[in-house]
N, C-alpha and C positions, 0 to 999 in steps of 0.2 A: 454831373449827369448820372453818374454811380448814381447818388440817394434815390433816384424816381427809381428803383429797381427791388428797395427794399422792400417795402409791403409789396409787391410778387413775389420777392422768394420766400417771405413769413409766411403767407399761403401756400404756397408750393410745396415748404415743407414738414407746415400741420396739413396737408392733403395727406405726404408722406406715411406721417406719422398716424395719422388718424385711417386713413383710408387702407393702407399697404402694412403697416404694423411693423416699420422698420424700427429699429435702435437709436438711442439717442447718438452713440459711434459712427453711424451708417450717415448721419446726418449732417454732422459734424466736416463730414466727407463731402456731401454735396452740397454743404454749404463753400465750402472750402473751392471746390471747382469750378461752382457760379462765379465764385469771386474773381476767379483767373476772366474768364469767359465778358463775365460784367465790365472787366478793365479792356479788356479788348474793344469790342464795342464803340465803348466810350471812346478811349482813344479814334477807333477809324469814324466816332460822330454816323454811329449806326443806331438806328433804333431797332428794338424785335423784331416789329411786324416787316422790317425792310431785310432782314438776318435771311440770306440764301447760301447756296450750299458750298459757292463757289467760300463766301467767306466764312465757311465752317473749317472748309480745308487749309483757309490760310491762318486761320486759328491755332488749328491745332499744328502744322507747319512751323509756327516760333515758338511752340513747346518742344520741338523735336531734338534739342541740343543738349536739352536740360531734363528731361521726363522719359521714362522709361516707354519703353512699345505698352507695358501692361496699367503703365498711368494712365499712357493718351488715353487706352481704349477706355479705362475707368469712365474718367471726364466725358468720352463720348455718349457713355450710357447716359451718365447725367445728364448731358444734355437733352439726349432723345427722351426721358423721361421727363424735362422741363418742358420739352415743347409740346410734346403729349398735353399735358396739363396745359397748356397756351391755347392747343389748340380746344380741349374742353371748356375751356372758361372764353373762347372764342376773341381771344386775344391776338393771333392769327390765323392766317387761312390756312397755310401750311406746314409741312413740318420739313425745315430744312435739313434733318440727315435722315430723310427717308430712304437716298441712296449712296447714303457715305457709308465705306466698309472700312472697319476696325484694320487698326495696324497687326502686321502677321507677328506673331508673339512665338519666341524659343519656348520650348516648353520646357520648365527646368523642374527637375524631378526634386521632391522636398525632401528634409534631412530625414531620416530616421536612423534608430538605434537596432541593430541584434537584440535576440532576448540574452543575453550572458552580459549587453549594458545595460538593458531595464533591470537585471538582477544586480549588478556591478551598484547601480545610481540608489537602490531600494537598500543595501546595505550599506552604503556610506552616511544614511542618515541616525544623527541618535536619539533613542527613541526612550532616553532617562529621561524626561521632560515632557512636559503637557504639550510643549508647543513643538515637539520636536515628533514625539506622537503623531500630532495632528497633522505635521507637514508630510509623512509617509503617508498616511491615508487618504490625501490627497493627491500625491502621487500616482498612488497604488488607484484609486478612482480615477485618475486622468487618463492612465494607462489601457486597466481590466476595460474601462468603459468608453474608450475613443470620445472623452468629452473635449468638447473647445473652452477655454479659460471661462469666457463670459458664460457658459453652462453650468460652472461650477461653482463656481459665485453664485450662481443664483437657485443654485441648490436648496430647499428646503425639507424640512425634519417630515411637513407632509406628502415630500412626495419619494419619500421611500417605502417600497410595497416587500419588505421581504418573504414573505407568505409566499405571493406570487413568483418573488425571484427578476422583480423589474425595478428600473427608479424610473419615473415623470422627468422629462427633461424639456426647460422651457426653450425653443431653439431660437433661430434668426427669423426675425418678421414675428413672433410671439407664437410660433409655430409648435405644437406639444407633440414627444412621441416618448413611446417608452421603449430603454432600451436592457435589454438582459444583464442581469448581475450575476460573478460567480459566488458560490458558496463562499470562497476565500474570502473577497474583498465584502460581502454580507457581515463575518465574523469581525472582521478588522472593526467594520461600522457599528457594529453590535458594541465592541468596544469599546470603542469611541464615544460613545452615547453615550455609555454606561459609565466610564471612568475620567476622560480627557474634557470630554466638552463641558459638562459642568464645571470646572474648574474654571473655564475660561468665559464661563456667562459673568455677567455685570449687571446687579438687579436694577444700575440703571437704564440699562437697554432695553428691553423687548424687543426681541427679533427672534422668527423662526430658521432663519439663517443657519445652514449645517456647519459651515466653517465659518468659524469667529477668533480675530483677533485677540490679543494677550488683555485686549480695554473692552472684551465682550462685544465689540463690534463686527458685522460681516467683512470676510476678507475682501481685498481688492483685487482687479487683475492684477496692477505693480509688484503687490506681494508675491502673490503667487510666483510672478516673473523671476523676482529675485529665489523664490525659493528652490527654484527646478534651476538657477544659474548656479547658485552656489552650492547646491548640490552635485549637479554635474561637475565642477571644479573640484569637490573633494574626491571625486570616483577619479579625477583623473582622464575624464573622456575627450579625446581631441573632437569635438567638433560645438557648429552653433547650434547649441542644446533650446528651446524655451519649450513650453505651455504644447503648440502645437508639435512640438517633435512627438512627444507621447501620445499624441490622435493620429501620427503617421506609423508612429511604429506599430499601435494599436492595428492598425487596416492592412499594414504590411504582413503582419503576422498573421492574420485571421486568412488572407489572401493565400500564402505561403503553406498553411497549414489546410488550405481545401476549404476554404466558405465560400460561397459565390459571388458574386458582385453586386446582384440584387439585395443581396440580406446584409452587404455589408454596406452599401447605399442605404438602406433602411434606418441601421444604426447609428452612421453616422450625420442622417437628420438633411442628405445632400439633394437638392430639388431636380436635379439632372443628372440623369446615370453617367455623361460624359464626364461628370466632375470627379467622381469614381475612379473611372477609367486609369485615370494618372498612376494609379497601384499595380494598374498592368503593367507600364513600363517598370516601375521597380522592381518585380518579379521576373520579366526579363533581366534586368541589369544582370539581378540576384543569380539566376540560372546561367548566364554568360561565367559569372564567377566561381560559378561550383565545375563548371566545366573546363575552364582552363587549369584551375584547381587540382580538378581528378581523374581527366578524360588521358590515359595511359598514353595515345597518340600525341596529344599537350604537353605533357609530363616528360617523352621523349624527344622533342622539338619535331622531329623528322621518322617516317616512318621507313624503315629496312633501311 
C-alpha cells in the first residue's frame, strides 16, 4: 500500500523544492517523516483522503517514546504542509491538523563560547600550512559573521563586496541577504585570496568556491564539522563545540555588547524575530552569572 504513496510525495516535494526554494537537507527531512506517517496509515489500512485528526493524534502518540517534543512537532509541520498541498492538488477536502497543536517544547538554550574561547579555539590552529590557513579563516568567518555551515560552503569569490564592507549570503529557502564584514576578517580574506587559496585550486576543477579542499574541490559541511571539532579538542574546551556554536557565540556577543535584536535577526538571515529571541535568555543566564559573581551581598552569603 506504501508504493501508491510515492508519486505524491515526488510531487509534494518538487512543489517543495520548486515552489518554496527549500534545500535539498530540508527535504530529505520531509521525506524521511512522510515515511514514518506513510507506515502508519498503511498499517491502520487508512487512506488520505479518510486521514482525520483523531488519527493524526494517534500517530503522532507511537512516536512519543522514541522522538523527541521537537521531532513530533517537526513531523507535524510536515504534515500540515503535505496536506496543504493535498488539499491544493484537491486530493482532499480537508486538512486534518488544522486543529492539532504542537507538543510544549523545553526551550533549551544552545552552546555558545566566551570570547577568551573564540580566541582560546583561533589560536590553537596552525597556520604553517595552506590548509591550516584556510581552516582559521573559516573560522574566523563563521564566527565575525554568524554564518550557518551550509552558508559557508556556499560561499563564493563573487559574493564578497569588500569595498562596501558586506559578503552575499545564499540563506535557507535560497533566501539572499548581505551581511557586514570587519576590517579584520576582510584582511584575513584578502589573504587568503592572495596566497592560500591558489594553492589549493586544482586546474581540474572549476569552481568559484571560496573554500576549497586540499583536491581543489569545495569544502563540505563534514569538513568543516570536523574542523571546528578538532580544533576545539586542541584549545582544550569542555564543551559540544560544532559549526553552529560559532553563529551562537556570534549573536551572543553582538547581544552582550549592545546590538539590538532586530539587526541581529537581520544578520543572521532568521524569518521570525521569535527565533532571535532565544539570545535573550542567554544574556539573562549571562547577567545571573556576573551577579552572583560580583554582587558584594553574593559574595557575602548574608547580609549584616
Amino acid at each position: 500500500m506504501e508504493n501508491l504513496y510515492i508519486p505524491i510525495e515526488k510531487d509534494f516535494l518538487s512543489y517543495l523544492k520548486l515552489e518554496r526554494g527549500l534545500s535539498d537537507n530540508t527535504l530529505v527531512n520531509y521525506s524521511y517523516d512522510l515515511k514514518k506517517f506513510f507506515d502508519f496509515i498503511s498499517q491502520s489500512d487508512l487512506h488520505l483522503a479518510d486521514v482525520k485528526d483523531d488519527n493524526i493524534r494517534e500517530f503522532i502518540y507511537s512516536l512519543h517514546t522514541n522522538y523527541s517534543a521537537q521531532t513530533q512537532s517537526r513531523i507535524l509541520s510536515t504534515l500540515n504542509s503535505f496536506f496543504t498541498f493535498l488539499l491544493l492538488e484537491e486530493i482532499v477536502t480537508e486538512n486534518p491538523l488544522k486543529f492539532i497543536e504542537h507538543p510544549k517544547m523545553s526551550r533549551k538554550l544552545p552552546t555558545y563560547l566566551s570570547v577568551e574561547e573564540v580566541e582560546l579555539l583561533l589560536d590553537n590552529v596552525d597556520r604553517n600550512t595552506y590548509e591550516g590557513d584556510r581552516n582559521y579563516v573559516i573560522l574566523e568567518v563563521l564566527y565575525s559573521c554568524g554564518l550557518r555551515v551550509s552558508e559557508a560552503i556556499s560561499l563564493k569569490m563573487s559574493d564578497l563586496f569588500f569595498e562596501e564592507g558586506f559578503i552575499r549570503i545564499l540563506g535557507k529557502g535560497n533566501k539572499q541577504r548581505l551581511v557586514p564584514i570587519a576590517h579584520h576578517t576582510i584582511s584575513l580574506l584578502k589573504s587568503y585570496l592572495k596566497y592560500t587559496r591558489p594553492e589549493l585550486v586544482n586546474d581540474q576543477y572549476v569552481t568559484e568556491a571560496l573554500f576549497l579542499n586540499r583536491r581543489g574541490k569545495p569544502l563540505t559541511r563534514a569538513m568543516i564539522f570536523t574542523i571546528v571539532k578538532q580544533t576545539s579538542k586542541l584549545a582544550g574546551i569542555d564543551k559540544d563545540v560544532s559549526p553552529h556554536t560559532l553563529r551562537h557565540s556570534f549573536a551572543t556577543h553582538m547581544l552582550e555588547n549592545g546590538a539590538d535584536l532586530f539587526s541581529i535577526q537581520a544578520m543572521l538571515g532568521h524569518e521570525s524575530i521569535t527565533t532571535t529571541e532565544i539570545y535573550l535568555h542567554i544574556e539573562k543566564s549571562s547577567l545571573k552569572r556576573v551577579i552572583e559573581e560580583f554582587h558584594p551581598w553574593v559574595n557575602n552569603k548574608k547580609r549584616g
